[in-house]
N, C-alpha and C positions, 0 to 999 in steps of 0.2 A: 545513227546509233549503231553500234558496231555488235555483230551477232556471234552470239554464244558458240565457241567452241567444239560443237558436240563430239569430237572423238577423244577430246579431253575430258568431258564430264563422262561420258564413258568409262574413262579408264579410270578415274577418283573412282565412280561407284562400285567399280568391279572391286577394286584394292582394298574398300570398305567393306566389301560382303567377303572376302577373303581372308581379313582379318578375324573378322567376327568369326567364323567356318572354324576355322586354329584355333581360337580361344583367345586371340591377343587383342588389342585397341590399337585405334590410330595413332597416328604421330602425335607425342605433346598429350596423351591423355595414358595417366599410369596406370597399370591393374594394379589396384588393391590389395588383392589378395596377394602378390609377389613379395616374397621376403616378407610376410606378417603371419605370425599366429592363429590359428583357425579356430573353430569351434572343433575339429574332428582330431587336432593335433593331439600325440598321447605324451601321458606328464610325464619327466621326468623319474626311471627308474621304477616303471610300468612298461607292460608291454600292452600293444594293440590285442582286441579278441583275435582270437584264432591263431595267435603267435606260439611259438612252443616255448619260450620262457615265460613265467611269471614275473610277479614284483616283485624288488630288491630284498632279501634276505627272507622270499618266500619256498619251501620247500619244493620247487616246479622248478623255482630259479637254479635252486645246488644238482637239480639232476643232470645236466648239461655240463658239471663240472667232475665229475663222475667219470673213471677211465673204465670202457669198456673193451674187452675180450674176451674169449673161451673160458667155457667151467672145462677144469683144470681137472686129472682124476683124482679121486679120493682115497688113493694109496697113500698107508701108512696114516691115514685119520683115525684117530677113539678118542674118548670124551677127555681121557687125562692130561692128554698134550695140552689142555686149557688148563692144566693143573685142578689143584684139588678141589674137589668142589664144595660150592659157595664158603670161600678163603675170607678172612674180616682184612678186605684189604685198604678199607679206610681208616682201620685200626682204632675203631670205637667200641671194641670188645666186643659187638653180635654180629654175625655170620650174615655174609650177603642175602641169602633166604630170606630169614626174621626181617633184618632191614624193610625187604622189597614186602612184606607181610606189612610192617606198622604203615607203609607207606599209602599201601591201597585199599587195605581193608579199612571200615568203620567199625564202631562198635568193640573195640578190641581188647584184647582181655592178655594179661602176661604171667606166666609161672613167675618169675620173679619180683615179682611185685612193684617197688618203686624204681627199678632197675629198669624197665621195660622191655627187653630186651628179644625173650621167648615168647612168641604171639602163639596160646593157646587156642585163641576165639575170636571170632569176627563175623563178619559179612561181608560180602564182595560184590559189589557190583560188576559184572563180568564185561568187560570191553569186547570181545569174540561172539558173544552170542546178546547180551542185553539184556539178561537174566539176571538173577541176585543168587548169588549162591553162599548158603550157613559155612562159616567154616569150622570145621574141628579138629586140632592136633591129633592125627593118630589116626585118625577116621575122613581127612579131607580130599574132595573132587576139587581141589583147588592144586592150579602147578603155577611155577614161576618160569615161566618164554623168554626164551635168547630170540627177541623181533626177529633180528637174522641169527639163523640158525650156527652152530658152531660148526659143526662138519659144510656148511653153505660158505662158510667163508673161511674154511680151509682149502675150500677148491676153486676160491678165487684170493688166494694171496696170503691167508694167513698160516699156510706150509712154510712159508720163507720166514716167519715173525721169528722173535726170542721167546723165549718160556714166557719172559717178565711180561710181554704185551700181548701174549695169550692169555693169561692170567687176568690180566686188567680188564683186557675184552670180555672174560668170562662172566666178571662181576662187577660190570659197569651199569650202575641203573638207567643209565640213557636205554639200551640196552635190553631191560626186563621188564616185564608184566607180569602181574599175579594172574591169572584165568585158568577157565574151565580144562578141568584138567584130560576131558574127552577131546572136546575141539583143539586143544594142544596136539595131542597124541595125533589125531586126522592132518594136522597140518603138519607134522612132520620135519624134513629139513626144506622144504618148500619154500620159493623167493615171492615174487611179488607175481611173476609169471605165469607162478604154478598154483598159488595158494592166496584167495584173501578170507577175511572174517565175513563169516556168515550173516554178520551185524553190520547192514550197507554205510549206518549213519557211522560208523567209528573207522572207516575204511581208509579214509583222508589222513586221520591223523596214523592212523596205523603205517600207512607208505612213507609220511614225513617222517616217523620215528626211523624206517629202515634207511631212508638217506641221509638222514642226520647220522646214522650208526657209520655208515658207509662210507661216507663225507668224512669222519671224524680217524678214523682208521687207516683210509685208504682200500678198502675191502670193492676189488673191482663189480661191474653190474655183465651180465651179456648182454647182446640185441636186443633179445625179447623182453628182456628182466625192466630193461632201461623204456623199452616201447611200453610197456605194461606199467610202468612207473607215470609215465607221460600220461597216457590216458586218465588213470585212476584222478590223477592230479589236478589238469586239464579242467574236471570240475568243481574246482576248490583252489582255483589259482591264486588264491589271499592268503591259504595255510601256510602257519608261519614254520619254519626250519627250526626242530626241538631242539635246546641249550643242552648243554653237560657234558 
């Protein structure tokens, strides 16, 4: 009977532990897992955790689409170059204000009666702080917010705009917020950078709003504005990117 090889099974065994060490199989036996679909594979128009885009048509996703540069100086900025302010520029007869008033307030009460048009009275639920705030014509701690600020995106692009799409930006409700008319004033012309709401849980949608505005215009971000956009975001990667 003729005897075994041994520098040949030698050498099979060595090529088998070698494979295995790589991660591959022998001859004539397939990995599986090649070219097939995993348990850990990410679906379609998702991104993996820890990726810095979001899901498709989430407000994480548009900030990567966002041209960033220098804030620009803000020579030759004042509020009128937005033209006049709150213009009825959907031309339903009440003044961008009142609009952004019936919109957010409850409870709401109108000088004109079946008109509705002048909101004397309301409640607000204030999105910046979390608070409920009475509102009163004449007497209100209630203001209506440009998300991004006017003179903020004049020093990122909208010096070079027409009057006509200063104007529109001015009174675009994508755009406005009714809120506490203190934490307005503190926040100032403030980007995402500089300034968020003091209300942690409305944060998410707050930054989606400003890249939806941003997105929608062309209103560039800086480094920071755009890193500080990422992070906020980052924990609410499902926030959807606001319409309008």
């Amino acid at each position: 009977m003729a005897q075994p090889n041994t520098g040949t099974a030698r050498t099979l065994v060595g090529a088998a532990v070698l494979a295995v060490a790589l991660g591959g199989t022998l001859a004539g036996c397939k990995d599986p897992t090649v070219g097939a679909a995993t348990g850990s594979a990410t679906p379609p128009g998702t991104s993996a955790p820890g990726a810095p885009g979001g899901a498709k048509g989430s407000a994480l996703a548009a900030v990567d689409g966002l041209t960033v540069k220098g804030r620009a100086p803000k020579t030759g900025y004042s509020r009128d170059r937005f033209g006049p302010e709150w213009s009825d520029t959907d031309h339903n007869h009440c003044d961008t204000r009142d609009d952004i008033l019936k919109r957010d307030l409850t409870g709401t009460s109108f000088r004109d009666g079946a008109k509705k048009c002048i909101v004397t009275s309301g409640t607000l639920n204030d999105p910046y702080t979390g608070t409920r705030i009475t509102y009163t014509r004449g007497a209100s701690k209630v203001d209506i917010d440009h998300a991004v600020a006017l003179s903020d995106a004049w020093q990122k692009g909208a010096a070079q705009w027409t009057d006509d799409k200063r104007r529109d930006f001015a009174n675009d409700p994508l755009n406005l917020l009714a809120v506490d008319s203190s934490t307005n004033r503190r926040k100032s012309d403030g980007d995402t950078a500089t300034w968020l709401p003091p209300n942690t849980a409305f944060r998410c949608a707050y930054v989606a709003r400003q890249v939806a505005v941003k997105k929608k215009y062309g209103v560039w971000v800086t480094s920071a504005e755009r890193d500080a956009m990422r992070t906020v975001l980052n924990g609410c990667k499902a926030e959807p990117l606001p319409a309008g």
